[in-house]
N, C-alpha and C positions, 0 to 999 in steps of 0.2 A: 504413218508411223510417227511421224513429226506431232499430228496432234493428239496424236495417243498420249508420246511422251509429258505435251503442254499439259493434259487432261490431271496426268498423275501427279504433277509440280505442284496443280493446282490441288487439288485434292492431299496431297501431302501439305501443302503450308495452310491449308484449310485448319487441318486437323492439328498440327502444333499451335493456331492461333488459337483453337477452340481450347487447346491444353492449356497453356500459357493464361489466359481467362478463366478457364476454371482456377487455376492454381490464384491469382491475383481474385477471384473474388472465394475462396473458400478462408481465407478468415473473416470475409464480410457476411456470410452465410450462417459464418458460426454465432456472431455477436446476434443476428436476426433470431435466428430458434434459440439463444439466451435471455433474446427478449418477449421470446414469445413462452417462456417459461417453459420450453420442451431442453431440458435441463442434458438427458442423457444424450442429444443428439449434436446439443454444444459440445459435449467434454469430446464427443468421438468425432467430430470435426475440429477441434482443438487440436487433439492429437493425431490427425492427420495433418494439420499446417505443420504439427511438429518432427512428423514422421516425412515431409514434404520438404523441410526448412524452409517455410514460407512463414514471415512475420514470428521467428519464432518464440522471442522473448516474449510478444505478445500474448501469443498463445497458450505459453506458459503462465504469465501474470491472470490473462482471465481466466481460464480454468481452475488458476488457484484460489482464485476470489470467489469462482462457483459453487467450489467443493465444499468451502467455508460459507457460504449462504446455505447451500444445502443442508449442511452437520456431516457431513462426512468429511471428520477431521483425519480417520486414519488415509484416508486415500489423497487426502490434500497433503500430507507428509509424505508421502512415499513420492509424492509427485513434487514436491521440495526437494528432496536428496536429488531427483532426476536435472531438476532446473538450477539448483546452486552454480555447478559446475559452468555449466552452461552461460548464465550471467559473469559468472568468474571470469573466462577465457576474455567474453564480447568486452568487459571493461579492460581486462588489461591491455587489449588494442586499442577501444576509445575509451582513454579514462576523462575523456571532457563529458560524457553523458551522465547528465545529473539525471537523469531520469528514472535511469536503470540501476545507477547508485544506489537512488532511494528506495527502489522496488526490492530489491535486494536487502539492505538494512530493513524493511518492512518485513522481509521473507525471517530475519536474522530473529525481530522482536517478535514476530507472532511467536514463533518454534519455543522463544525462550518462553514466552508468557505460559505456556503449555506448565509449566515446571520440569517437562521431561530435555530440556535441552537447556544448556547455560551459555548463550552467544550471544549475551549483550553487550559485551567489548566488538563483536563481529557489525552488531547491530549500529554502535556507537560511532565507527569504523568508518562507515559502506554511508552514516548522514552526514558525518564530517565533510567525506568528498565530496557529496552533492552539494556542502553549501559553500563550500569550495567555488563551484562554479555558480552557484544561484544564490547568492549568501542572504538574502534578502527574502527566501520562500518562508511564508510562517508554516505552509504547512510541514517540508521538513524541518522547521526548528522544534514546532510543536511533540514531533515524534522525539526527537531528538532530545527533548527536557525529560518528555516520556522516561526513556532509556535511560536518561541518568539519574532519573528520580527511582525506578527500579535496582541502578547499580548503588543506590545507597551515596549518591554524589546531591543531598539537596540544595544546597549550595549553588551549584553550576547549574543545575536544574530550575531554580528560581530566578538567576539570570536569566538564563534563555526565556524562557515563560516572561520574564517582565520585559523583555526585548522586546515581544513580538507587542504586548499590550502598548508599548509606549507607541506604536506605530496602529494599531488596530485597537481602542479598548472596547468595541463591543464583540472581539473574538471569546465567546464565552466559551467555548472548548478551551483554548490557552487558560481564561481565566481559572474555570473551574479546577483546570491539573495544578496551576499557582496554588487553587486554597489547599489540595489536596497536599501540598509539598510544603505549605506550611505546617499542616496540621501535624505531620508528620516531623517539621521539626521543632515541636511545640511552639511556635509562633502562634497562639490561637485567635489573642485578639485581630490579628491583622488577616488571618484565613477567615474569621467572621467577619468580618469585612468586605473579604471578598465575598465569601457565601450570600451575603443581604445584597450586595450589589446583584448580583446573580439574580437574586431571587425579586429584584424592583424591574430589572429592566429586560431579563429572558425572556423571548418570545413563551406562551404557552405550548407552543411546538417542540422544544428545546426539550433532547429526549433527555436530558440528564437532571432533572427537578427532583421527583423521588430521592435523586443522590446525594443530591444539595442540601436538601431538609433535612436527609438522615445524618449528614457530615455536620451540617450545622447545630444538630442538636447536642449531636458528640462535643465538639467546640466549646460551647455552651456547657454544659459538662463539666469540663475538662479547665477553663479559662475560669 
């Protein structure tokens, strides 16, 4: 009886160690068949970490980044209303996580960029805190100029953008949204400035050249 009893112990804590493993590698599973570009069996092991609460803001983040590589933008939305909330709660326990901050302000700008949502105060909001804690990330400053060069703030948006140059000047993403935000506030000779800069020293990899040339001509133009 005794080693009946031992047999089933074992055999029970067999099978929660095997649970417990699965559950810790089913969002590692999921990033593997995202990377193997079997797309539909990412999203439905996404949403089982989510359905699990295992890693789930993460699950939430990559699936929304899939949905939007894929073009399925209505399902990447429907799956933001589900994940706002969700972020919400997780920062007002730890609002030191800039991480989550910024995923979130990210979640705020895509929605707005749509033109069907107006959350770039939400947007503006959610990079604030994160630079709060990481005040020095250019990639959240970069969004961050983003956002207020869309809220009609270019001013504070060219600050931030020349911040991050005085500290990185071959970030030609920062650079490029600077010319963009001068053009914008007819500053042109100094957005042509930056543009030819752009245009001497961007790698030929630098997906954004077509944009460059087209803006600079406008400039040109316009100056």
């Amino acid at each position: 009886m005794r080693r009946f009893l031992v047999a089933i112990f074992l055999s029970l804590s067999t099978l929660f160690l095997v649970s417990e493993i699965r559950a810790l590698d089913l969002f590692e599973e999921a990033m593997a068949a995202k990377a193997s570009g079997d797309a539909e069996r990412a999203l439905r092991l996404f949403e089982e970490c989510i359905a699990e609460g295992k890693r789930v803001l993460d699950a939430f983040w990559e699936a929304g980044l899939l949905l939007l590589e894929e073009g399925k933008y209505r399902r990447a939305f429907e799956l933001s209303e589900r994940a706002i909330p969700v972020f919400s709660a997780h920062l007002e326990a730890h609002p030191e996580d800039h991480v989550n901050w910024f995923r979130l302000g990210y979640i705020f700008e895509l929605r707005s960029s749509t033109g069907y949502f107006r959350e770039w105060e939400s947007a503006r909001t959610c990079l604030t805190r994160a630079l709060e804690h990481s005040p020095e990330n250019s990639f959240y400053l970069l969004h961050l100029g983003y956002v207020l060069y869309k809220m009609g703030e270019g001013e504070e948006a060219e600050e931030t953008l020349r911040g991050i140059l005085l500290r990185e000047p071959l970030n030609f993403e920062a650079r490029y949204w600077l010319a963009v935000v001068l053009e914008s506030e007819r500053k042109y000779r100094e957005a042509e400035e930056e543009l030819r800069f752009l245009l001497e020293h961007a790698p030929e990899g630098f997906g954004r050249l077509k944009e460059i040339e087209r803006l600079l001509r406008k400039v040109e133009r316009k100056g």
